[in-house]
N, C-alpha and C positions, 0 to 999 in steps of 0.2 A: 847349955840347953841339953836336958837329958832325952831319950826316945821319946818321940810322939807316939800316942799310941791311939788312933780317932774311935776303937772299938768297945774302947775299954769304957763299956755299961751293960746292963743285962739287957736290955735291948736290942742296942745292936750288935751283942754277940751271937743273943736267940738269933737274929737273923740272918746273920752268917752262918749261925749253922745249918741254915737250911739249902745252902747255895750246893749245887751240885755240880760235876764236871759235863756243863752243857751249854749251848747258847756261846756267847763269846771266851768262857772260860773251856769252852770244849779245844781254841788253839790252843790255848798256853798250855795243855797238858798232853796233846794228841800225839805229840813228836818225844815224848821223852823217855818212852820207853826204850828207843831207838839209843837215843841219847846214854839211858845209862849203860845199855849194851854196849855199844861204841867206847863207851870210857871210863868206865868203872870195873878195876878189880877189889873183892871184897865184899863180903857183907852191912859193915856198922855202919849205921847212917845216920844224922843228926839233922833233923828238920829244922829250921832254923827261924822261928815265928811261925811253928805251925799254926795257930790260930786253934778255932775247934779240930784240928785233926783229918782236914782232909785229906790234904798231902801226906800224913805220917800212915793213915790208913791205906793210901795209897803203895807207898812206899814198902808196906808189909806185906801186901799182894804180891809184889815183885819177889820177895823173895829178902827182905831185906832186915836185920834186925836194927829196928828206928827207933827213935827216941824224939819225943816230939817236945822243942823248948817254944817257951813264950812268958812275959812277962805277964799276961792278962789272966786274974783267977779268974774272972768271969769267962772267960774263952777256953781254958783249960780243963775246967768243971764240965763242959758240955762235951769236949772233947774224949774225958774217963769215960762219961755215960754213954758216951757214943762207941768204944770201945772199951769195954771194961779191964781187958788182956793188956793193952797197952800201956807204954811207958811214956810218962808225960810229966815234964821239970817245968817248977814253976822259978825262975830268976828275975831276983830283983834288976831293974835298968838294963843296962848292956855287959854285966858283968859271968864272964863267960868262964871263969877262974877255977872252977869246980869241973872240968872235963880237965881232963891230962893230952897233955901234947899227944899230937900222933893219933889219937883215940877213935879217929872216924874216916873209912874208905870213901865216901862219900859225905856232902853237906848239901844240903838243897833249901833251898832261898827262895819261896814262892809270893811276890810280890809285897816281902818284907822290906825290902828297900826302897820300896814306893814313897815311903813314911816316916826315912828315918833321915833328919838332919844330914846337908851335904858333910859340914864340920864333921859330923862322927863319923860318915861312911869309910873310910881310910882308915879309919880306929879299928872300928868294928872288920870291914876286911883282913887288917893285917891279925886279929885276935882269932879270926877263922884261920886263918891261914896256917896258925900255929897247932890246930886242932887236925891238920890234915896226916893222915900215915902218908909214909914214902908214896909217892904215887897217887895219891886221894886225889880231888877234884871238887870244886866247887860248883852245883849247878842252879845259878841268880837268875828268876823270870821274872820282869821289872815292865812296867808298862810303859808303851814306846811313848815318847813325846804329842804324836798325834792323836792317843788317844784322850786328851784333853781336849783336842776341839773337830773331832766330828760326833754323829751317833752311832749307836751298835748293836746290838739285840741285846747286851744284857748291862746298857752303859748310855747312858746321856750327859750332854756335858752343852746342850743349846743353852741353858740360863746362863753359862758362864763363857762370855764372848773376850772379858778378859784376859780367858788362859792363852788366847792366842797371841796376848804381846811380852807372856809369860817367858823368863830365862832360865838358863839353869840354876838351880837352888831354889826359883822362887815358888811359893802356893798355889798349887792348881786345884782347882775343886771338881768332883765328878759324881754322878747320881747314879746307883747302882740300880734298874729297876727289873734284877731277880728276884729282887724277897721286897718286904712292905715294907722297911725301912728306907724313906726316901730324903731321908735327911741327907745334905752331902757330905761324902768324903774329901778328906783335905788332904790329898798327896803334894812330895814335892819334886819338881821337873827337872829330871838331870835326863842329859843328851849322850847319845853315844859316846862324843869326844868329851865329858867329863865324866862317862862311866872307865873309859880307859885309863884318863890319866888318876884317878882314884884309883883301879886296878894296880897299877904301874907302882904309884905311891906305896902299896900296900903290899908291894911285893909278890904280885900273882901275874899272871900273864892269860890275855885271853887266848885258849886252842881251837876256839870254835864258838860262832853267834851263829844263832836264827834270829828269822822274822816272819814267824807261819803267817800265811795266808788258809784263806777257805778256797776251797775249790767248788763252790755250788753245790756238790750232791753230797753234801753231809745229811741234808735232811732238817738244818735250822735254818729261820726269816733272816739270812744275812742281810745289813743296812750297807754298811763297809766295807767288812771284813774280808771280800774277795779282792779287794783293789787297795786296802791300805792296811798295814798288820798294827793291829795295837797290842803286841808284846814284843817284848825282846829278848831270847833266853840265850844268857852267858854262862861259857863252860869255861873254868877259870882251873888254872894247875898254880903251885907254888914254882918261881921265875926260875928257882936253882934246879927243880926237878926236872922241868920242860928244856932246859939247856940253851 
């Protein structure tokens, strides 16, 4: 089974591009400027399913020279037009073969792994891994398990009462309702204790998780989000570097 990729149409790529860093995606991104502070020496950075380029335009603000990959032409096309300056690879499947070992101070994984076969993730981690410079780091924001069965301000998941007898590996479905595309998304549910031992397998080590919470005065209709975190973001080193 090669990548899933639930986005890949003009539709719901249009409407991904419209999503912004707000609402329940305002945690996954709130802490990681900290984050690359804390753990990043280096400039090159490889987005890793950037999608339309949010993260990669993200990523250039800091200060960073990124390169945004994705399998998706419809995702990547909105991405150039949304940045026209930026560098953006379109790769077939999971074939990563075309970056040189070492090549990137950073890698960042913004809920690419939501969607991708438990079978490849081990693949796919240990293929990042080899893209790491001495010292580089991996940073994977994956949606926590429970964000399959509560609501959120920018996420419903009540039609699917299912996801709650859901295991790891298996299809969780969830309804994005930032943009007018409400068709659902098909993720699939891996738990902490198989995002590690896939870490582990892969040869990386985790140096540090979150699990943002809101604190009330952001300014968004949190449902949740103060009392249960629905992301998870893993800061991953290669095993031999971290010692």
């Amino acid at each position: 089974m090669g990548f899933v990729n639930c986005y890949e149409d003009v539709i719901r790529a249009s409407a991904y591009a419209t999503l912004e860093f707000r609402n329940t995606y305002y945690l996954a991104f709130r802490d990681l400027p900290a984050v690359l502070s804390k753990h990043v020496n280096g400039k090159r950075a490889l987005d890793f399913g950037c999608g339309t380029g949010r993260s990669t335009r993200l990523l250039g603000q800091r200060g960073f020279q990124a390169t945004g990959f994705d399998i998706s032409e419809d995702m990547l096309r909105l991405a150039q037009a949304a940045d026209p300056g930026g560098d953006y690879c379109l790769v077939p499947e999971d074939n990563l073969n075309q970056f040189a070992s070492g090549a990137f101070d950073l890698i960042l994984s913004a809920f690419t792994f939501d969607n991708i076969p438990q079978a490849k993730k081990v693949t796919i981690f240990r293929d990042l891994r080899r893209l790491l410079a001495p010292g580089g780091i991996i940073v994977s924001i994956v949606s926590s398990p429970e964000i399959y069965t509560h609501e959120w301000a920018s996420f419903s998941t009540k039609d699917f009462p299912e996801n709650a007898r859901a295991r790891s590996g298996d299809v969780v479905r969830i309804i994005v309702t930032d943009h007018q595309d409400r068709r659902p998304v098909e993720d699939i549910l891996c738990t902490d204790e198989s995002y590690r031992i896939i870490c582990q397998q892969a040869g990386l080590k985790v140096i540090q998780m979150l699990a943002p919470l809101a604190n009330g005065n952001e300014g968004y209709s949190w449902i949740d989000e103060t009392k249960i975190a629905p992301w998870v973001i893993y800061v991953l080193s290669s095993a031999e570097s971290a010692g």
